[in-house]
C-alpha distance (Angstrom), angle and dihedral (degrees) to the residues before:
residue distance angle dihedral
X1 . . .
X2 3.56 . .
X3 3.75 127.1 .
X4 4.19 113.8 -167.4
X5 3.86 118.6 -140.3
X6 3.93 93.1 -125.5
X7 3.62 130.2 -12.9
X8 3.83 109.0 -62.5
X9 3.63 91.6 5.1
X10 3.79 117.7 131.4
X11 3.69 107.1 -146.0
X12 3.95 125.4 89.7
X13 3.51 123.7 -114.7
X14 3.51 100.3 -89.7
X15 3.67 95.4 -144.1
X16 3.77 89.4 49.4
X17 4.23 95.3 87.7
X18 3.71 86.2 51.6
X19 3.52 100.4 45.6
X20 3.81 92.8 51.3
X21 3.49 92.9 49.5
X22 3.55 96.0 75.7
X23 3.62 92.9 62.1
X24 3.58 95.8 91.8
X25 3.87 90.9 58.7
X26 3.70 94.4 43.3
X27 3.98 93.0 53.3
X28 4.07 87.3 46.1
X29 3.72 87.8 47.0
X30 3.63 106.5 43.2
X31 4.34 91.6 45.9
X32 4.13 88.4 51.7
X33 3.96 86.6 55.1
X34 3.96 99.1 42.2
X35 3.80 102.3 23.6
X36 4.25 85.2 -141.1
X37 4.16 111.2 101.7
X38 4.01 77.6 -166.3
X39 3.58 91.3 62.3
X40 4.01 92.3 36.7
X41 3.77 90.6 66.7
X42 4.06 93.9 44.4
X43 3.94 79.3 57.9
X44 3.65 108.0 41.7
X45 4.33 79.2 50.5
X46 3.53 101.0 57.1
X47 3.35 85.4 41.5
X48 3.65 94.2 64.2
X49 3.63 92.8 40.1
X50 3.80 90.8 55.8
X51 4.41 83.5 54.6
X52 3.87 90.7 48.0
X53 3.88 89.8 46.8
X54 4.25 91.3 63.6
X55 3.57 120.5 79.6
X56 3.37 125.4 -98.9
X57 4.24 88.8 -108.5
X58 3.83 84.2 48.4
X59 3.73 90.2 56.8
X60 3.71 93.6 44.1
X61 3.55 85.3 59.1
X62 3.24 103.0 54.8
X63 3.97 110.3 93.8
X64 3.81 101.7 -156.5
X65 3.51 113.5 29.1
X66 3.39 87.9 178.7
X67 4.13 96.7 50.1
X68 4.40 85.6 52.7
X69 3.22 96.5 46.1
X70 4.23 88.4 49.8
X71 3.82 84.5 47.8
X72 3.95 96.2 48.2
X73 3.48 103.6 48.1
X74 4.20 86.7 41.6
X75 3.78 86.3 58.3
X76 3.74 94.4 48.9
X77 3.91 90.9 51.0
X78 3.76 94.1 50.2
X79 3.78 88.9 51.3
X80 3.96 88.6 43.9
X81 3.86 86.8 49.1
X82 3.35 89.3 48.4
X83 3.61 97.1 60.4
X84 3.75 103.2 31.6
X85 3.90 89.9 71.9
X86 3.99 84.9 76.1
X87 4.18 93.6 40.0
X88 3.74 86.9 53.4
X89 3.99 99.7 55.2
X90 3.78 82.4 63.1
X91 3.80 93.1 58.4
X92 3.47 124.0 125.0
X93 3.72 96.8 -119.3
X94 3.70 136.3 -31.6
X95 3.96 119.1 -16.9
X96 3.69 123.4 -129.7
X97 3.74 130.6 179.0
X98 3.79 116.7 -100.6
X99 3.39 111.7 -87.0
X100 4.39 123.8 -138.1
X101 3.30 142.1 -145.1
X102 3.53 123.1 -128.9
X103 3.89 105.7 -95.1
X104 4.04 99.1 -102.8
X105 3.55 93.3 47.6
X106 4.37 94.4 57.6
X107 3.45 125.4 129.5
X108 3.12 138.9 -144.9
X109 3.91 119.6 -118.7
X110 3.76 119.8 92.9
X111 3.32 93.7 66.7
X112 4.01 139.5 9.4
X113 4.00 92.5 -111.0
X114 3.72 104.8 28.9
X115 3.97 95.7 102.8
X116 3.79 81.4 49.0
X117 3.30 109.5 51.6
X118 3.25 130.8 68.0
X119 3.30 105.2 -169.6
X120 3.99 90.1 73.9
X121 4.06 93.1 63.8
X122 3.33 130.1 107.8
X123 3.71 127.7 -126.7
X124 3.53 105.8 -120.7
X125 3.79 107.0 -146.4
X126 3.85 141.8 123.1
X127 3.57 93.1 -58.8
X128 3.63 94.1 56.4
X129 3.92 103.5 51.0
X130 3.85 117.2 115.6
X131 3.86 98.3 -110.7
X132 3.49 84.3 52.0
X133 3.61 104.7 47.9
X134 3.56 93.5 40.6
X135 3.85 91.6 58.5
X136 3.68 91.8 54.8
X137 4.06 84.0 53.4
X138 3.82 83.3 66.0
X139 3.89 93.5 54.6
X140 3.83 131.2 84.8
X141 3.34 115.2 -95.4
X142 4.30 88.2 -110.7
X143 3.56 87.1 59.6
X144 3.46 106.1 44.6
X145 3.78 89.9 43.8
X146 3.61 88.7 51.7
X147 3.51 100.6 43.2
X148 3.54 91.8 51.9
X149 3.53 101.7 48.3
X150 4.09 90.1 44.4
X151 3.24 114.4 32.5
X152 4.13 95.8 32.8
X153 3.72 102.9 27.9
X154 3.56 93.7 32.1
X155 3.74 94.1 -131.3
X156 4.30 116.3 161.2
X157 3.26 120.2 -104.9
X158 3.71 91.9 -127.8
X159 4.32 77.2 59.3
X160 3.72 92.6 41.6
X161 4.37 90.9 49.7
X162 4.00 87.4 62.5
X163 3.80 94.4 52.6
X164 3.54 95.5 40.9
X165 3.93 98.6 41.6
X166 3.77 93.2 -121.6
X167 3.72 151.8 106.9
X168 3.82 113.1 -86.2
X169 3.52 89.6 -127.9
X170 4.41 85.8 51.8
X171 4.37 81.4 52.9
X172 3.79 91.3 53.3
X173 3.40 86.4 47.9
X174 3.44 95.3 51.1
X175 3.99 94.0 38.5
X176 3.65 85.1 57.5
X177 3.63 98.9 50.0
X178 4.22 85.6 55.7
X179 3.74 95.2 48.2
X180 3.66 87.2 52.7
X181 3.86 91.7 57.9
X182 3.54 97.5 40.8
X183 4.07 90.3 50.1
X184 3.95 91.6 45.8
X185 4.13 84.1 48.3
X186 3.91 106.9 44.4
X187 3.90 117.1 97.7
X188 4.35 112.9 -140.3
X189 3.44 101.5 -83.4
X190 3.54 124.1 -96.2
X191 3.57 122.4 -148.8
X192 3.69 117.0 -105.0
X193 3.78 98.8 -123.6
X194 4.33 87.1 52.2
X195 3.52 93.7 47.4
X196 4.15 92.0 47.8
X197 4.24 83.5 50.0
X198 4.06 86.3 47.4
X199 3.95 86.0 53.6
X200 3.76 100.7 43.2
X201 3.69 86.6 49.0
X202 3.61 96.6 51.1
X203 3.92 86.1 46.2
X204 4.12 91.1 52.2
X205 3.90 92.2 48.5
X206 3.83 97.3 34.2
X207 4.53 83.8 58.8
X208 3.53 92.0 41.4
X209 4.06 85.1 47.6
X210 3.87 80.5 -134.4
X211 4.01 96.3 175.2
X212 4.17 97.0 -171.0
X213 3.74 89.6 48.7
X214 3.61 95.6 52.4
X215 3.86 95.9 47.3
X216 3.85 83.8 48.1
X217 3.86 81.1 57.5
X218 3.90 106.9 58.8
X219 3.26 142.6 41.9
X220 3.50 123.8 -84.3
X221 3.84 88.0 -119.1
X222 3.71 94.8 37.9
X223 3.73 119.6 153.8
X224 3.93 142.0 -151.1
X225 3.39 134.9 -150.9
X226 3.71 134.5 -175.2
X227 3.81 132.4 -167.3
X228 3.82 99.6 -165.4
X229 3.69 94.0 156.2
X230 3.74 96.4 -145.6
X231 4.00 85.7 -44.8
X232 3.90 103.7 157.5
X233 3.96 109.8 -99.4
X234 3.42 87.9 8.7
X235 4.45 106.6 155.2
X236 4.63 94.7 -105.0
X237 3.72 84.1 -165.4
X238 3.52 146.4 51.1
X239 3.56 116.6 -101.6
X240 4.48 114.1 -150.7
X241 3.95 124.4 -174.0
X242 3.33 129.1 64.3
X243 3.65 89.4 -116.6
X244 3.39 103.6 51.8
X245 3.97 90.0 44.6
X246 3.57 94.1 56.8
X247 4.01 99.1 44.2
X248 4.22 75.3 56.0
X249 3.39 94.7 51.7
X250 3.95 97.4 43.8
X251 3.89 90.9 54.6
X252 3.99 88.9 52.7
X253 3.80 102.3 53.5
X254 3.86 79.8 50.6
X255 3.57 100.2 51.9
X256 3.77 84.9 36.9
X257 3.81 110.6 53.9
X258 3.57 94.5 142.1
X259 3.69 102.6 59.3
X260 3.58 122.7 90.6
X261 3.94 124.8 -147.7
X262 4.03 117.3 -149.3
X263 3.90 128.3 -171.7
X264 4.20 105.5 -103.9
X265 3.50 142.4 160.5
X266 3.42 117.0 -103.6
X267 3.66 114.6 -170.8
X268 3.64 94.0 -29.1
X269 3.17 97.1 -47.8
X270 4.05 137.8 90.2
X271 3.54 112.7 -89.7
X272 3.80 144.4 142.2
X273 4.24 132.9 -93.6
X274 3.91 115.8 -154.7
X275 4.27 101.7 -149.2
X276 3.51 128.6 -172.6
X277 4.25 126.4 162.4
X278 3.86 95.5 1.4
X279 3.88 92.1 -57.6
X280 4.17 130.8 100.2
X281 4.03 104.2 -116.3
X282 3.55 91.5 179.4
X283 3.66 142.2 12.8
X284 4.36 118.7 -160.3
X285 3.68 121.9 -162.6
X286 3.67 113.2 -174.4
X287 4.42 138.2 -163.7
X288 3.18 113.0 -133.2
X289 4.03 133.4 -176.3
X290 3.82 114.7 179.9
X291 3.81 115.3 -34.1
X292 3.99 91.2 -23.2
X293 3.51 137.0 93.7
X294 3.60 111.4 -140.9
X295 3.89 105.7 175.9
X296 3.88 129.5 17.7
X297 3.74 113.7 -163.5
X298 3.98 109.6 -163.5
X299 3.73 112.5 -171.5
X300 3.72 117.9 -175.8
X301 4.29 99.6 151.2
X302 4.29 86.9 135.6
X303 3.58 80.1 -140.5
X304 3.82 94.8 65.8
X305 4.26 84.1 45.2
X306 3.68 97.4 71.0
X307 3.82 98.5 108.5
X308 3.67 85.6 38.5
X309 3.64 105.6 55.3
X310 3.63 107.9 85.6
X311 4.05 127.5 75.3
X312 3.54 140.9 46.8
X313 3.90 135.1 -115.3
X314 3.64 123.8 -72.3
C-alpha cells in the first residue's frame, strides 16, 4: 500500500510506515476481545478508515497515533461485543472462539495476503488459549475490554477509563471482577510437554477406538463442546462424562474412516486437526490438568477453518 504526499508527488506519506505498524497490535487486540479473527480484521479496517477520514491537521494533532488508534478500534469491539450477545442466541449450536494455527502452518484463504503478511497473525500466548478465551466469552463486555487492555496490554486505567466510558476507579473495578473469573476458571497448569503426551495419547487410543484408554484419559466430569455452525450432523449440545464422550467418539472414527487426525497447535497450545482430501475438517483444542482432559472444544463452522484449510498430513 502506498499513499503519495500530493497528487503526482513521489514521496510516501511519511506517517504511512508508522501508521501501519500498529496493525499487528490492533489484529492481536481486537481477536483477544471478540474471540473471531473474522471479526478482528472488520475492526482493525474501520479502524483505519476512521484515521484516513481526519484531516491531515487532525492527524498532526494527534500525539500518539498509536494510543488512538488502540482506543478506536477498542471502542468498536466493545460496541461489536455489545451486540453480538443477541447474533449469537441465533446460532446454530454452541459458540466457540476461533481457533489458530501456529504461525508457520497459516494458510492462505480469507484473504489474498493473509499467508503473506505478517502483520495479520496472532500472537499465540497465554492470553489466547481456549480455556482462556472462552472465559472472557462469559464476561461483560466492560470487563473483558478492560481486562484485556489492562491486565494483557498493560494499558492504565486512567487509559482504559476513556475507552470504556468510565471512572478509572469503575475499570479497576471491573478489571477485578475479570481476574476473579479467570482465577476461579483456570486449571493448575500443566506443563506443555505433559499436556502434548496427554494429546498424542488420546490421539493413539481415540484411532485404535481403545475405550479403557480413553476413559483413563479424561476426567470423570469431562466435557465436549462443538461449534458446528449449522454444519450437518454437527453435536447441537454439549456432551459431559467421560463415558458418554467416549461412546461419542467411538461411533465417529467409525463413521469417519477416512479422516486423518495430526498433532497441531491450536492457539498455542497442543491440540488435534481432523483431515480428510487435502483440507482440515476439524480442528480440537483441549484443557487439560495433570494426566486428564477436562474439556474438548471441536470446532468445525468451515467459516472458522479458513487459516486451516490448506495442506496435507505429514
Amino acid at each position: 500500500m502506498t499513499i503519495q504526499s500530493e497528487p503526482g508527488g513521489s514521496r510516501l506519506d511519511p506517517g504511512l510506515d508508522a501508521i501501519m505498524s500498529e496493525r499487528r497490535q490492533l489484529i492481536n487486540l481486537a481477536y483477544r476481545l471478540l474471540g473471531s479473527l473474522a471479526e478482528a480484521e472488520d475492526v482493525v479496517q474501520e479502524t483505519y478508515a476512521r484515521w484516513y477520514t481526519l484531516s491531515r491537521e487532525e492527524q498532526d494533532a494527534i500525539v500518539s497515533p498509536g494510543a488512538w488508534l488502540t482506543r478506536v478500534a477498542s471502542r468498536i469491539c466493545l460496541n461489536v461485543l455489545s451486540s453480538v450477545r443477541v447474533r449469537r442466541e441465533t446460532y446454530v449450536g454452541e459458540w466457540i472462539p476461533e481457533p489458530l494455527p501456529e504461525p508457520t502452518e497459516w494458510a492462505t484463504g480469507r484473504s489474498e495476503d493473509l499467508g503473506a503478511d505478517p502483520a495479520d497473525r496472532v500472537t499465540l500466548d497465554e492470553s489466547v488459549n481456549m480455556a482462556f478465551l472462552v472465559v472472557l466469552e462469559a464476561m461483560t463486555p466492560a470487563e473483558r475490554v478492560a481486562f484485556i487492555l489492562h491486565d494483557v496490554f498493560r494499558y492504565s486505567f486512567a487509559e482504559v477509563a476513556e475507552t470504556v466510558g468510565r471512572t478509572p476507579a469503575a475499570c479497576r473495578q471491573l478489571a477485578s471482577s475479570a481476574r476473579r473469573r479467570v482465577r476461579s476458571a483456570q486449571a493448575p497448569a500443566t506443563p506443555a510437554s505433559r499436556q502434548a503426551q496427554v494429546v498424542r495419547d488420546f490421539k493413539q487410543a481415540w484411532e485404535a477406538k481403545d475405550i479403557d484408554a480413553l476413559i483413563g484419559l479424561l476426567d470423570p466430569n469431562v466435557v465436549a463442546i462443538a461449534d458446528g455452525g449449522g454444519v450437518v450432523g454437527a453435536m447441537l449440545h454439549p456432551v459431559e462424562g467421560a463415558e458418554r464422550i467416549v461412546r461419542y467418539l467411538v461411533d465417529l472414527k467409525s463413521r469417519q474412516l477416512d479422516h486423518t487426525f495430526l498433532e497441531r497447535t491450536v492457539n498455542g497450545q497442543p491440540g488435534l486437526v481432523a483431515h480428510q482430501h487435502g483440507a482440515i475438517t476439524t480442528v480440537y483444542a483441549f484443557d487439560i490438568a495433570g494426566d486428564r482432559i477436562k474439556r474438548i472444544w471441536a470446532v468445525r463452522n468451515p467459516h472458522k477453518l479458513r487459516p486451516w484449510t490448506a495442506g496435507s498430513p505429514r
